[in-house]
C-alpha positions in Angstrom: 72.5 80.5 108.8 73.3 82.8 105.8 70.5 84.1 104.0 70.8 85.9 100.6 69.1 88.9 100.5 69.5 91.0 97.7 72.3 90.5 95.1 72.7 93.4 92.0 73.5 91.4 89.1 73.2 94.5 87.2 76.3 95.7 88.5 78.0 91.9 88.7 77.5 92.0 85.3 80.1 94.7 84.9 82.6 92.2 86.2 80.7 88.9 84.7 79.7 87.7 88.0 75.9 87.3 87.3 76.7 83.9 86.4 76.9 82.7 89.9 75.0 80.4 91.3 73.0 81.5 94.7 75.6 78.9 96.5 78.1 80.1 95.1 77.4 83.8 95.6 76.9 83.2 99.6 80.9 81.6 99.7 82.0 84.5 98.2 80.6 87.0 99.6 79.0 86.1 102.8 82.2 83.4 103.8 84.6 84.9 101.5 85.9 82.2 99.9 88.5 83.7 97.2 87.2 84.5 94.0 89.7 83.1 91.3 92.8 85.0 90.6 92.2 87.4 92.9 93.6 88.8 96.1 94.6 85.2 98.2 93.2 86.9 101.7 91.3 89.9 102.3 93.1 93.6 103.3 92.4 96.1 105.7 93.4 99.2 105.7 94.6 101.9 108.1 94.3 105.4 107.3 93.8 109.0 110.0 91.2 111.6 109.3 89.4 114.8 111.1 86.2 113.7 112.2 83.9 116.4 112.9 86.8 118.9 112.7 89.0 116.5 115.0 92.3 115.3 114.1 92.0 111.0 114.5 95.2 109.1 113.9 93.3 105.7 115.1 91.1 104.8 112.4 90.5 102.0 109.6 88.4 99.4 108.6 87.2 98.5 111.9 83.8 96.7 110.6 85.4 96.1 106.8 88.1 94.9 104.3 88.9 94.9 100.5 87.6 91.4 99.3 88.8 91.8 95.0 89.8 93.9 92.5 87.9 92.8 89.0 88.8 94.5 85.8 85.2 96.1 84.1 84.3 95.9 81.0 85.0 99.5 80.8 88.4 98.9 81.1 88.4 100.5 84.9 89.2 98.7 87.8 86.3 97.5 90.4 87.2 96.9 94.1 84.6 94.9 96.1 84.7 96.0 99.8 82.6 94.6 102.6 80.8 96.2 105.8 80.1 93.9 108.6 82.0 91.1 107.9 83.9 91.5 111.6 86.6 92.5 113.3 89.5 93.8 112.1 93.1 94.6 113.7 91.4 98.3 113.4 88.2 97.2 115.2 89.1 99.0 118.1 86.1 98.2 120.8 83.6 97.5 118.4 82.1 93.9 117.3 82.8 94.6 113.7 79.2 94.0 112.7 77.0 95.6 110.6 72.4 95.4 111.5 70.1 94.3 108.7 68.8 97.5 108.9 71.9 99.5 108.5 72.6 97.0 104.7 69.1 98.0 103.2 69.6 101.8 104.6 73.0 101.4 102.1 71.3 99.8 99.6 68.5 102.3 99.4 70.6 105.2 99.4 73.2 103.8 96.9 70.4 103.2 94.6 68.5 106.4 94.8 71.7 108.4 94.5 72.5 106.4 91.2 68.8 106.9 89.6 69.5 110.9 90.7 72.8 111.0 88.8 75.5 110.8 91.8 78.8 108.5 91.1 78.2 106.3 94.1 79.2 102.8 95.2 77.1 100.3 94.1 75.7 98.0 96.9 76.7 94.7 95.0 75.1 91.5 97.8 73.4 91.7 101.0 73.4 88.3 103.3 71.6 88.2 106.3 74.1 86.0 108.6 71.5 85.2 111.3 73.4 86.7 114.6 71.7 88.7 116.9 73.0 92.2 117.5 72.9 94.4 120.4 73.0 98.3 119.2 72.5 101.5 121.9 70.9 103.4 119.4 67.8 101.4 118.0 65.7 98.2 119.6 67.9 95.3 119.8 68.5 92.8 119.9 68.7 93.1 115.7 69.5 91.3 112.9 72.7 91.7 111.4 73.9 91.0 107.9 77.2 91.7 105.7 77.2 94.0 102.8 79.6 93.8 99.9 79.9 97.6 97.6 81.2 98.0 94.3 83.5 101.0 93.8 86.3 101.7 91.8 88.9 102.4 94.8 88.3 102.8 98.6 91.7 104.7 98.9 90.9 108.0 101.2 91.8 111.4 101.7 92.5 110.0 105.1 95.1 107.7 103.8 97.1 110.4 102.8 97.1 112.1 105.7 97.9 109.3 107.8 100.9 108.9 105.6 101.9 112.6 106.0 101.4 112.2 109.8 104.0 109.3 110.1 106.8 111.8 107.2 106.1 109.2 104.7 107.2 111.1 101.4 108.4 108.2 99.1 104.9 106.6 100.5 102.9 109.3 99.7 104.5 110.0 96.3 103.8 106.1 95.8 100.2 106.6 96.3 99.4 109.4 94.5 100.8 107.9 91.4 99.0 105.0 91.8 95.5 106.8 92.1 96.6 109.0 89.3 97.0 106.0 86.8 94.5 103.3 88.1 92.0 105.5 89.7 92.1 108.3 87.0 93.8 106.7 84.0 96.4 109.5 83.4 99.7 108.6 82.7 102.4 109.4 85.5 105.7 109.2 82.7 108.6 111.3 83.1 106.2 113.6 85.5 107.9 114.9 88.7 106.9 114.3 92.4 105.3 118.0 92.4 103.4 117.2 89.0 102.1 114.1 90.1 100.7 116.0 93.3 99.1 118.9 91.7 97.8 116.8 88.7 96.4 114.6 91.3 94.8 117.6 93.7 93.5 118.9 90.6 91.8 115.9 89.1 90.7 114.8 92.9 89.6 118.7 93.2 87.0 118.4 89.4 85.6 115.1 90.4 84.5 116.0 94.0 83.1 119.9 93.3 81.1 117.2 90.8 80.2 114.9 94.0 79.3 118.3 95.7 77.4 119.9 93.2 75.5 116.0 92.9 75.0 115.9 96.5 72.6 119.2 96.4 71.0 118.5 93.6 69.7 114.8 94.3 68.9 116.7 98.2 71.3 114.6 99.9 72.6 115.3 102.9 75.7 112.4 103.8 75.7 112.9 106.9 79.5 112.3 108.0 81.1 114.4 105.5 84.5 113.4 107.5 87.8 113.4 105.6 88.1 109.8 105.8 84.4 109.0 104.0 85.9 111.4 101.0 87.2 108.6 98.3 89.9 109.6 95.9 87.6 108.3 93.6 85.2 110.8 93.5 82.7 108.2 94.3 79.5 108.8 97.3 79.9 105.7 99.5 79.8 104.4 103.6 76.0 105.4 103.8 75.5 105.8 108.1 72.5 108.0 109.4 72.0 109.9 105.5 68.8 111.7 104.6 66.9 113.3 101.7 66.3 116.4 102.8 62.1 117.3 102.5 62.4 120.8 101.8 65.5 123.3 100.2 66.5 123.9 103.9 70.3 124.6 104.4 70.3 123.6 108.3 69.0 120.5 107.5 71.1 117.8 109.5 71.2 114.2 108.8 73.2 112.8 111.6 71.5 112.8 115.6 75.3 113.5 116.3 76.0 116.1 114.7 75.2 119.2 117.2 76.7 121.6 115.6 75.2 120.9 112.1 78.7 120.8 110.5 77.5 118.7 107.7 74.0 120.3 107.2 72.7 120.3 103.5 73.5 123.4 102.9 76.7 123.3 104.0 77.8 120.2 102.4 80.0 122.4 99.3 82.2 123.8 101.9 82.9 120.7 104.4 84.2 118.8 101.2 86.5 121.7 100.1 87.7 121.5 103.9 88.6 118.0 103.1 90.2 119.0 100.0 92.4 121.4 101.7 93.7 118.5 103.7 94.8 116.8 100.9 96.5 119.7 99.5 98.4 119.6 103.4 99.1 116.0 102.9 100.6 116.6 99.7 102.7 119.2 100.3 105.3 116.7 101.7 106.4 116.4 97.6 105.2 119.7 96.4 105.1 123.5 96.5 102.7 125.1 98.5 101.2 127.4 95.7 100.1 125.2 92.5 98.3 123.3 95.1 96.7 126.2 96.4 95.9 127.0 92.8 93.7 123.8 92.3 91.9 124.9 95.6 91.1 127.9 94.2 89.4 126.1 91.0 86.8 124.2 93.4 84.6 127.0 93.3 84.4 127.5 89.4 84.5 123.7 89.1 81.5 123.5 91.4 79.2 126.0 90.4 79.8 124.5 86.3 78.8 121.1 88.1 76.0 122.6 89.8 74.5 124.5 86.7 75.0 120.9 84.6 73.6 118.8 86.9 70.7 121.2 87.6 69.8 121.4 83.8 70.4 117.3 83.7 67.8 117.2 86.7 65.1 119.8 85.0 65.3 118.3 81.7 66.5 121.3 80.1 69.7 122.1 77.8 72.5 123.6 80.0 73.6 127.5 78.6 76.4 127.9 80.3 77.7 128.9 83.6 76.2 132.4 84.2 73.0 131.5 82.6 72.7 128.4 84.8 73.8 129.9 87.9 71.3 132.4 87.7 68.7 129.1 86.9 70.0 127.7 90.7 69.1 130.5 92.3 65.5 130.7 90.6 65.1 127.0 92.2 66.6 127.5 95.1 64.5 130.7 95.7 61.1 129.5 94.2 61.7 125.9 96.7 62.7 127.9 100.1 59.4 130.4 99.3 57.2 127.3 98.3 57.9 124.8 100.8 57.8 122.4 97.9 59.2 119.1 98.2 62.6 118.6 96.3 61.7 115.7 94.0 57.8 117.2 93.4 59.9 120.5 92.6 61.8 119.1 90.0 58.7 117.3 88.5 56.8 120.2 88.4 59.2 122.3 86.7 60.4 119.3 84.5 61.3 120.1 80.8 60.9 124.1 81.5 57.9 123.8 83.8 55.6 121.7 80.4 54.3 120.2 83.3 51.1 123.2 83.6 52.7 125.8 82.0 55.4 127.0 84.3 54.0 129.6 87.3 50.6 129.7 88.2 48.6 132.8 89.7 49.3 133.6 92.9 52.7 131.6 93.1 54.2 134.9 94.0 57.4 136.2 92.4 59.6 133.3 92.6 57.6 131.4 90.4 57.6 133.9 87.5 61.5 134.2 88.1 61.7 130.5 87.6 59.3 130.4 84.9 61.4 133.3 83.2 65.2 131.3 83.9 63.8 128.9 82.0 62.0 130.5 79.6 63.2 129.6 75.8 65.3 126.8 77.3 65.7 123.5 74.8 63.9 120.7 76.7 66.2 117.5 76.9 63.3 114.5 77.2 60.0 114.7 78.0 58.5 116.6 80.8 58.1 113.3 82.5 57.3 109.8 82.1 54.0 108.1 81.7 52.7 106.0 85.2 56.1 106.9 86.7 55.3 109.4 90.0 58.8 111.0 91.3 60.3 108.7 93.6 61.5 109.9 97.1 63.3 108.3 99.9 62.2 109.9 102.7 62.8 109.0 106.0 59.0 107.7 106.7 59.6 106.1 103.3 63.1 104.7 104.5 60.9 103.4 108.1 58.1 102.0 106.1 60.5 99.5 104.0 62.1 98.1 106.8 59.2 97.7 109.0 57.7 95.0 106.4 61.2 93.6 106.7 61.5 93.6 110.6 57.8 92.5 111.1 56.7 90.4 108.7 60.3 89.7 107.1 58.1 91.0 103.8 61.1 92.1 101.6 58.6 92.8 98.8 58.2 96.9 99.3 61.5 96.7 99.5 62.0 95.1 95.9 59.4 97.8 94.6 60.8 100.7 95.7 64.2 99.7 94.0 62.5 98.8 90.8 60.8 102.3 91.0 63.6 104.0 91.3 65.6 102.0 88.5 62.8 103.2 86.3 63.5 106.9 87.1 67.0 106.4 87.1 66.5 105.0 83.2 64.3 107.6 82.3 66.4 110.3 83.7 69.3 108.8 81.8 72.7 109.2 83.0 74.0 113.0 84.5 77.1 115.2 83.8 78.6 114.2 87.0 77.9 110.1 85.5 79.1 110.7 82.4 82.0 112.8 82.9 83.5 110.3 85.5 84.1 107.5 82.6 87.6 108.0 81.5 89.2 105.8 78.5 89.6 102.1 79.5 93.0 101.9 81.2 95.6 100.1 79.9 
């Protein structure tokens, strides 16, 4: 029996669906019973991608489909996508099922990511659907549920390159001018098949060295950084074995799979501008090799701008520009690898220009006073922090604690909490660089 376990009228508000009833919310998006004027049945899609550095022409949603598409108030559109909700003709061998577990995993990450200022899918309903699951990889038999997201697009750098696989050029062309206009809001008038590629690379190129520099400064480590979990979008989503990293460690890995630490934290920047190079291949079926190569070659500038903003967001300090702020980074970065300090008790302690006790203490050693001195004279942007509000972490004994309440007790409470903690940061933190810059004009 269908359960409702968590819906986010926050972001239903966006598309003024926090007016449904709890009845009505489970037919929609635990049945999927259309919602009005919308798309008549659901739609899966296909799409290749390397995996771990392997070429995979046999992917899609396998476990997932595109439900709506709601105009937001912003003016941008909002797909709703689901994960569990069975098997697809892309299922391959797998049951198309998603564990309890697995949807508040999502909905924790999706909301700590927002409160640290990453553009991220939203995790929009949760409905427990009462099946019992059998999983290789944690005790079952588990609980399953289906989880609907919020996004604005779920189209892939994989679904270009499954459409460069099979020599579809008019295809391609197609889709890149439809990302350009309704995932970007740029006009595509009068501009060529090699414009709309290189305008495209170049905007996909800015928003993801923003995703990037996001990524390292929340501490988040994805996990399966594969070219088919990149969303033209620019948007973090498909949350599987993710982790906040404890400590500034580079060769931290998130994923038990991952034996050659591909995606560690630290090397996240460079496994996305992989990815980006693959869309560059894909898109060279309607455009010159060397403006795409060009917009490559901006990822690194983009990223360290992105990097230097977010980092000043994150600090509570005004930004001074790119050298300044890259020479701020690698004070933190420094000053958290010497210190063994936590990440988010980091940040705290050096919040507003280090207001917190007065920047470095005695014996801190010379990271400290290099910190203290990047920041030195910097304008603080808020208040060092705010009052009966410890920094929130999601840790994974944190992660373990919330769902043992759930699986033992079915106590959903800590649960509640911790997301109503982290809402209070995320207000208090205000929106980032990397939020604020991905709001276009309302399109047309």
């Amino acid at each position: 029996m269908a359960r409702l376990r968590w819906r986010n009228d926050r972001a239903a508000a966006q598309i003024s669906l926090d007016t449904l009833s709890d009845d009505q919310w489970i037919a929609h998006f635990a049945r999927f019973a259309p919602l009005a004027d919308n798309l008549p049945h659901p739609l899966a899609l296909r799409y290749h991608g390397h995996q771990f550095g392997q070429y995979n022409p046999d992917l899609g949603d396998g476990r997932g489909f595109s439900f709506a598409q709601c105009r937001a108030r912003d003016g941008r559109w909002l797909e709703l996508g689901t994960k569990g909700s069975g098997q697809t003709p892309y299922s391959r061998f797998g049951d198309g099922r998603l564990t309890l577990k697995g949807a508040v995993r999502e909905l924790l990450a999706s909301e700590m990511l927002e409160a640290l200022g990453v553009v991220t899918s939203r995790t929009l309903s949760i409905v427990e659907t009462g099946e019992a699951l059998a999983r290789g990889d944690e005790p079952s038999p588990t609980r399953s549920a289906v989880l609907v997201r919020q996004s604005h697009g779920h189209i892939r750098i994989g679904s270009f390159q499954r459409l460069a696989y099979l020599e579809e050029r008019e295809n391609i062309e197609v889709l890149a001018r439809y990302c350009l206009t309704s995932l970007y809001g740029m006009a595509d008038d009068g501009l060529s098949a090699s414009d709309v590629a290189v305008a495209l690379l170049n905007e996909a190129c800015g928003r993801i060295a923003r995703l990037a520099a996001s990524y390292m400064v929340a501490g988040f480590v994805h996990g399966v950084l594969n070219s088919d979990n990149i969303s033209l979008s620019g948007e973090s989503f498909d949350y599987g074995p993710w982790r906040f990293a404890p400590t500034w460690d580079a060769a931290f890995t998130a994923a038990y799979f991952d034996h050659g630490s591909l995606y560690a934290f630290g090397r996240q920047p460079a496994a996305i501008h992989w990815n980006l190079g693959q869309l560059a291949v894909s898109l060279r079926a309607i455009s010159d090799a060397e403006p795409l190569i060009n917009c490559l070659n901006n990822f690194g500038d983009a990223y360290r701008f992105a990097l230097g903003a977010q980092l000043c967001w994150r600090l509570g300090v005004a930004a001074r520009g790119v050298e300044a702020d890259g020479e701020l980074a690698r004070a933190l970065e420094a000053w958290l690898v010497a210190s063994h300090s936590g990440i988010d008790t980091g940040f705290v302690r050096w919040s507003a220009g280090g207001a917190q006790d007065g920047g470095a203490r005695d014996g801190d050693g010379p990271e400290a006073a290099n910190l203290a001195a990047a920041l030195y004279g910097r304008t603080p942007a808020r208040a060092p922090w705010w009052d009966d509000a410890p920094p929130q972490s999601m840790h994974i004994e944190r992660v373990e604690a919330i769902w043992a309440a759930i699986d033992s007790a079915d106590d959903w409470q800590p649960l509640y909490d911790a997301v109503g903690a982290i809402r209070a940061m995320g207000g208090a933190l205000g929106p980032s660089p990397a939020q604020r810059d991905a709001l276009p004009a309302a399109i047309a």
